[in-house]
C-alpha positions, -999 to +999 in steps of 0.1 A: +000+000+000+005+037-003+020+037+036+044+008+035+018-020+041+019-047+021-014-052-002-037-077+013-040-110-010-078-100-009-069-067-025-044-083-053-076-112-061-100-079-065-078-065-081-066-093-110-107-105-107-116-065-121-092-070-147-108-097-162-146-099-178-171-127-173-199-126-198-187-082-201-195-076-168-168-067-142-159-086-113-179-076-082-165-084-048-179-104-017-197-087+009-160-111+027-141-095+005-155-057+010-150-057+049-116-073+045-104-048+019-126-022+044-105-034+080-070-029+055-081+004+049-087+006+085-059+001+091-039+019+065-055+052+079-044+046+116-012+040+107-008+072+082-024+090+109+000+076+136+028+082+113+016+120+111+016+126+148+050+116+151+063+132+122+044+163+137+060+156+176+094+154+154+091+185+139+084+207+168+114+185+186+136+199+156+123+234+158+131+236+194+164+226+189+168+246+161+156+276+179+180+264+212+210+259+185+205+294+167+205+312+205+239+295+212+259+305+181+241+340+191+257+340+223+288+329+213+290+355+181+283+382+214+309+367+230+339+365+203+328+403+191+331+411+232+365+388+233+381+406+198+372+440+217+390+429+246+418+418+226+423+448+207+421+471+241+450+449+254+471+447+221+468+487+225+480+488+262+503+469+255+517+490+231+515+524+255+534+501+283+560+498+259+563+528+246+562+540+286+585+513+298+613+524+262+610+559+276+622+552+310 
């Protein structure tokens, strides 16, 4: 099937029976053959649906991390502009205490 579940035999007999003519008319299904092909259908639904909800619970897991991960590279992008104004205050002291310290 469309979701991963394997075609029921029921559907595949329907299925070859509407493919073939007796006397021109098509093949028409037991009332057996309707609720089995019904319960697989069932069945497919539930699990698309199931599938959906945890694709769904995935996502939002994803966009919370996503969200988490772009506040931490903002942080640390705040931090290394913070840390490269720091350095260049101390590269310039430096260079006074030199000066200073050649002058002595």
């Amino acid at each position: 099937g469309e979701f991963g579940t394997p075609r029921s035999r029921v559907d595949q007999s329907i299925l070859s029976r509407n493919m073939s003519y007796r006397r021109n008319k098509p093949y028409s299904p037991t009332r057996e053959e309707l609720v089995e092909r019904n319960q697989t259908l069932v069945k497919e639904v539930r699990f698309a649906d199931q599938t959906c909800v945890e694709l769904s619970e995935r996502k939002k897991f994803y966009k919370n991390q996503v969200g988490q991960y772009r506040r931490d590279v903002k942080a640390a992008n705040d931090e290394n502009v913070s840390l490269r104004g720091e350095n260049l205050q101390l590269v310039q002291d430096n260079a006074k205490l030199k000066v200073l310290v050649e002058s002595l």
